[in-house]
N, C-alpha and C positions, 0 to 999 in steps of 0.2 A: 055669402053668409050675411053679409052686411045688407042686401036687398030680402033675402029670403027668412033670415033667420036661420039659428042654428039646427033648429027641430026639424027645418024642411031636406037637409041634407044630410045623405047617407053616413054610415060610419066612414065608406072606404074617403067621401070626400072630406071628412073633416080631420080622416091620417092625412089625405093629402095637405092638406091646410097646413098639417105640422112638418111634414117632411120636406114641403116646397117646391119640390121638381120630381123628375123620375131617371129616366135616361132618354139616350137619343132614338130609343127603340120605342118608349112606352113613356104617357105622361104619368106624373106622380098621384093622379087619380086611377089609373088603370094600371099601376104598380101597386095601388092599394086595394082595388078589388078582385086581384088575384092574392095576393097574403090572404084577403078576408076570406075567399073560398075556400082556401087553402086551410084553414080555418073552420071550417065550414062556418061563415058568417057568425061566430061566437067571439063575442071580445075575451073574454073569460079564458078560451084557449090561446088567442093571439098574447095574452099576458104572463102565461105560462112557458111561449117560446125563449131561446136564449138570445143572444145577442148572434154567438152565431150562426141559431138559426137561422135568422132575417137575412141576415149577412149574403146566404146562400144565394139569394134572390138577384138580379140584375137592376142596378141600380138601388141599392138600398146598401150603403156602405157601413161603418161602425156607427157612425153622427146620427144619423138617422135611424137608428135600429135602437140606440140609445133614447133618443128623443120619445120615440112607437112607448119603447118601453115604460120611460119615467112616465107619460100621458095616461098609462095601465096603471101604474101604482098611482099616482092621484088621485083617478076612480075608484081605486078599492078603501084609498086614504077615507075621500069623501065618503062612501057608502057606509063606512063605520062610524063618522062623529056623526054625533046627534043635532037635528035643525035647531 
């Protein structure tokens, strides 16, 4: 992000950014672009999940499901106040 910039990388990598790892099976970018398919690549949908639905996932524990989460209400926070 820091060489590329934010715009240059996908959603799944910049959940990863905020979730930090994944498991010992799957890195925390390829934990996040399976939610996002999962998803079908809609953030809008992944915002509507619960906590435990994430939860479901391997390697995405409550901490992280909560973080996914709070990072979706920001977006919709931001999308509503005016510039």
């Amino acid at each position: 992000m820091e060489r590329l910039g934010a715009e240059a990388l996908s959603n799944a990598e910049l959940l990863a950014i905020l979730i930090g790892s994944g498991s010992t099976k799957e890195s925390a970018v390829d934990l996040m672009k399976r939610v996002m398919n999962d998803c079908n690549n809609n953030l809008n949908t992944l915002g509507k999940k619960s906590i435990r639905d994430l939860t479901l996932y391997n390697g995405m524990g409550p901490a992280k499901a909560i973080t996914v989460l709070a990072a979706c209400e920001l977006g919709k926070r931001r999308q509503r106040e005016k510039a």
